[in-house]
C-alpha positions as CSV (number, residue, x, y, z in Angstrom):
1,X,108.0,-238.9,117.4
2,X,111.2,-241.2,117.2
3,X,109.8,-244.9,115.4
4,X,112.2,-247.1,116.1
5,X,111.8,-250.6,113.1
6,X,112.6,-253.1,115.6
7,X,109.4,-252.0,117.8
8,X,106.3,-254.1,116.4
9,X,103.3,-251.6,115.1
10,X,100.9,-252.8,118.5
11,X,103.6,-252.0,121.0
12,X,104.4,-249.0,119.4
13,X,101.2,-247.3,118.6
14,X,99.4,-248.9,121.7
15,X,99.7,-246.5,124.6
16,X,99.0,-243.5,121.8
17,X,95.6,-245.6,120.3
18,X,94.5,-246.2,123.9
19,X,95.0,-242.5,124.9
20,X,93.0,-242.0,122.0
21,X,90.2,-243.6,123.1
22,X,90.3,-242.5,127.0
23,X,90.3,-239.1,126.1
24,X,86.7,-239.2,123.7
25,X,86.0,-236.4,121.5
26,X,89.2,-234.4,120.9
27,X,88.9,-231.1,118.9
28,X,92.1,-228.8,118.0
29,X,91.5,-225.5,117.7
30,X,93.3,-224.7,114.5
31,X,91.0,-227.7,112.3
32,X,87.6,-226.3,114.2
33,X,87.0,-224.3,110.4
34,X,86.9,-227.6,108.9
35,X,82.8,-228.6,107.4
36,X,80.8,-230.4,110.7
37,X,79.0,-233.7,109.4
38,X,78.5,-231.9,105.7
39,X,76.6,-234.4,103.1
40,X,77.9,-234.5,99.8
41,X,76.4,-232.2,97.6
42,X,75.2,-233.4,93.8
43,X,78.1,-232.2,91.3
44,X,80.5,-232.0,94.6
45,X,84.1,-231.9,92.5
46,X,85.4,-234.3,95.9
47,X,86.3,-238.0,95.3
48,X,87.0,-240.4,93.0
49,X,88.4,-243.9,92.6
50,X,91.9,-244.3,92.8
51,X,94.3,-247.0,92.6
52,X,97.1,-247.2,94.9
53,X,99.2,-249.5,96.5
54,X,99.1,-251.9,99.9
55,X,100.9,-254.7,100.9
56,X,98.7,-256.9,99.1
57,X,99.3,-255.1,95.7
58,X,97.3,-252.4,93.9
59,X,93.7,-251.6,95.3
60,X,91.6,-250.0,93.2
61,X,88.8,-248.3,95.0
62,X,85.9,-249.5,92.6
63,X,86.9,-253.0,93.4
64,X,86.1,-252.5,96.9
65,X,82.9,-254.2,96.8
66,X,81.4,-252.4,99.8
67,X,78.4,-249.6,99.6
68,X,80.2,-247.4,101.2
69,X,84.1,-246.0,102.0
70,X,85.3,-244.0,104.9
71,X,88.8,-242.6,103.6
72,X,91.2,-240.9,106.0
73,X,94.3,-239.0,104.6
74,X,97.3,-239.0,107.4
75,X,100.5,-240.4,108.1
76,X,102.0,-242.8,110.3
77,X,104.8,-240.5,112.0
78,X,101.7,-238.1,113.2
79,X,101.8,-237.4,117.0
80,X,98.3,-236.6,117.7
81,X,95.3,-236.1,115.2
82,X,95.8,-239.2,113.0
83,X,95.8,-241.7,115.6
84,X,92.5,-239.8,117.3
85,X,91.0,-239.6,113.8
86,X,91.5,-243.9,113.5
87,X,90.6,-244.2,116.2
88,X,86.9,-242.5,116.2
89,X,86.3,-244.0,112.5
90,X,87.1,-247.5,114.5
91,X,84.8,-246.4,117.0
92,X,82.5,-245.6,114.3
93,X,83.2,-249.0,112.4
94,X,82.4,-251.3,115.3
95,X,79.7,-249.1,116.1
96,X,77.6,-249.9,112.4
97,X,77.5,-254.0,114.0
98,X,76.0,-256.3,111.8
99,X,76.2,-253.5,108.9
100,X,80.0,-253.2,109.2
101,X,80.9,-255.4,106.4
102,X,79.1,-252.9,104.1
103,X,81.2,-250.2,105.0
104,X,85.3,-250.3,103.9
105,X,87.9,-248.3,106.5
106,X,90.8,-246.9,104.0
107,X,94.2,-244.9,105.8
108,X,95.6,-243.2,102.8
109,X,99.7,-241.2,103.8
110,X,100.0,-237.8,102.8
111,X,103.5,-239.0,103.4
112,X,105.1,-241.6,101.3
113,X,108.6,-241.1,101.5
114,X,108.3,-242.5,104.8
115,X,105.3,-244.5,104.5
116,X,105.5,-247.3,103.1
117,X,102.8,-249.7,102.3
118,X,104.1,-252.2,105.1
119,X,104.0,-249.2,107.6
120,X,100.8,-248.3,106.7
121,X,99.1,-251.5,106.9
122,X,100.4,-252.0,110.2
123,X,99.5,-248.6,111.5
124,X,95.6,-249.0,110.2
125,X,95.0,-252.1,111.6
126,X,96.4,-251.2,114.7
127,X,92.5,-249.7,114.9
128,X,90.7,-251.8,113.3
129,X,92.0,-255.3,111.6
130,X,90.1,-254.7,108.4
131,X,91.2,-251.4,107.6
132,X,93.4,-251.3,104.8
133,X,96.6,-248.8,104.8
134,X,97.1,-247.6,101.3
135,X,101.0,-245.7,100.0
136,X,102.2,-244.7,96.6
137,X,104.7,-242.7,94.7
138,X,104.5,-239.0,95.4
139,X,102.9,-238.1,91.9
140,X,100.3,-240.5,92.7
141,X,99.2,-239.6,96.2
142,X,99.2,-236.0,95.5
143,X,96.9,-236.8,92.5
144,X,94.7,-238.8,94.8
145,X,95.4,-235.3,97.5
146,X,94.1,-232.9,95.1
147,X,90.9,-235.0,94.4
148,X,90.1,-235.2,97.7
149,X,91.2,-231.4,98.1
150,X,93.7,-232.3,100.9
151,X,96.2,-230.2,102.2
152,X,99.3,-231.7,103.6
153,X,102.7,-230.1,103.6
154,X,105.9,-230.7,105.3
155,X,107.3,-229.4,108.3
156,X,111.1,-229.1,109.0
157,X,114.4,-229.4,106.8
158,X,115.6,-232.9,108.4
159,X,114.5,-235.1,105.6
160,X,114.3,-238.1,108.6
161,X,112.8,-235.9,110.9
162,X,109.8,-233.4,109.9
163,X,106.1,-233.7,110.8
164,X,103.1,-232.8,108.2
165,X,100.8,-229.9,109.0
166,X,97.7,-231.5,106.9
167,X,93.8,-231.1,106.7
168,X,91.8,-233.7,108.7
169,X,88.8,-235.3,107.6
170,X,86.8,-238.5,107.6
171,X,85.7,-239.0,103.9
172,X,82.8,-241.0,103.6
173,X,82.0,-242.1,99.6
174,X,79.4,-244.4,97.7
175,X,80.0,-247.5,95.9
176,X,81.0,-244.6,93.2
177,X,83.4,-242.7,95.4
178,X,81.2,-239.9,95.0
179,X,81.6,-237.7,98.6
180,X,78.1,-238.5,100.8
181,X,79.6,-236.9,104.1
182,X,82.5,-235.2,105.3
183,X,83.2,-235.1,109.0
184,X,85.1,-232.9,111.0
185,X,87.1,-233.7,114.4
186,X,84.3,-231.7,115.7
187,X,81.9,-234.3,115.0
188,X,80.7,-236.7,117.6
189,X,80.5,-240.1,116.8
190,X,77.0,-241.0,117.3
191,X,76.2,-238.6,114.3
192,X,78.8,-240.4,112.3
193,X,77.2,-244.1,112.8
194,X,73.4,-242.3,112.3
195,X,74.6,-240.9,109.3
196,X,76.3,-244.0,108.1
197,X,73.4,-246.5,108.4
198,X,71.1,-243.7,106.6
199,X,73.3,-243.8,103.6
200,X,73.2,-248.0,104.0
């Protein structure tokens, strides 16, 4: 997908968000192995804070000040799942009302060579205004990758042009970014929200 820097972040991710959301629950075939609406098990070696960067500064995680954290590792060149992913945990988001200020919405690039924290900022709140798009150098994300055991790896030789063939998940933590739930693309968003306000 060709991103052009003059084209502002609404009217270029627009028409893709609002496919998005017309076409409901999408599920690729090749991520259907991934856990369904899992809950974090006691001792589960998944999560932990990190501190990365947006374009406020640094964000550390356990500054967050929410109960809970839905994390979603992507990138912003992504044709198809990460926009569908945002675009269900915004559906999920709006769909907590009242409780949604408990809840943070992070966007975390398995790409930051081309991310950057600008781009990603843009791109998450595209979905949902209070998301916050985190980027880094490519020591730190990966450490942050392998904590979160996510797979990402590029695709192509053009250094300017290459997509990223990466695991896809919806990561939701406690105030201790210890893992609670971990949802698939396979899972619907009604069981998302139910779980969500269980764990409020």
């Amino acid at each position: 997908m060709q991103i052009h820097k003059k084209v502002g972040p609404l009217k270029r991710y627009a028409p893709l968000v609002a496919a998005c959301l017309l076409a409901g629950l999408v599920a690729f075939p090749f991520l259907r192995n991934l856990a369904t609406g899992e809950r974090g098990m006691p001792g589960a070696q998944i999560g932990g804070h990190f501190t990365l960067q947006t374009s406020a500064g640094p964000l550390d995680t356990a500054s967050l000040g929410t109960e809970l954290i839905m994390i979603y590792f992507g990138y912003t060149y992504c044709p198809d799942v990460c926009p569908t992913e945002l675009a269900r945990m915004a559906q999920v988001y709006k769909g907590l009302g009242g409780d949604k200020t408990r809840v943070s919405g992070l966007f975390v690039t398995v790409d930051p060579e081309r991310d950057t924290v600008t781009a990603v900022t843009e791109y998450a709140q595209v979905f949902e205004p209070t998301f916050k798009g985190l980027s880094g150098d490519r020591v730190r994300i990966e450490q942050v990758m392998r904590r979160y055991q996510v797979y990402a790896q590029k695709v192509g030789e053009d250094p300017s042009n290459y997509t990223v063939d990466h695991s896809s998940r919806i990561y939701l933590m406690n105030q201790d970014a210890k893992l609670m739930a971990l949802f698939s693309m396979d899972t619907d968003i009604p069981t998302m929200i139910d779980q969500v306000k269980t764990l409020l």
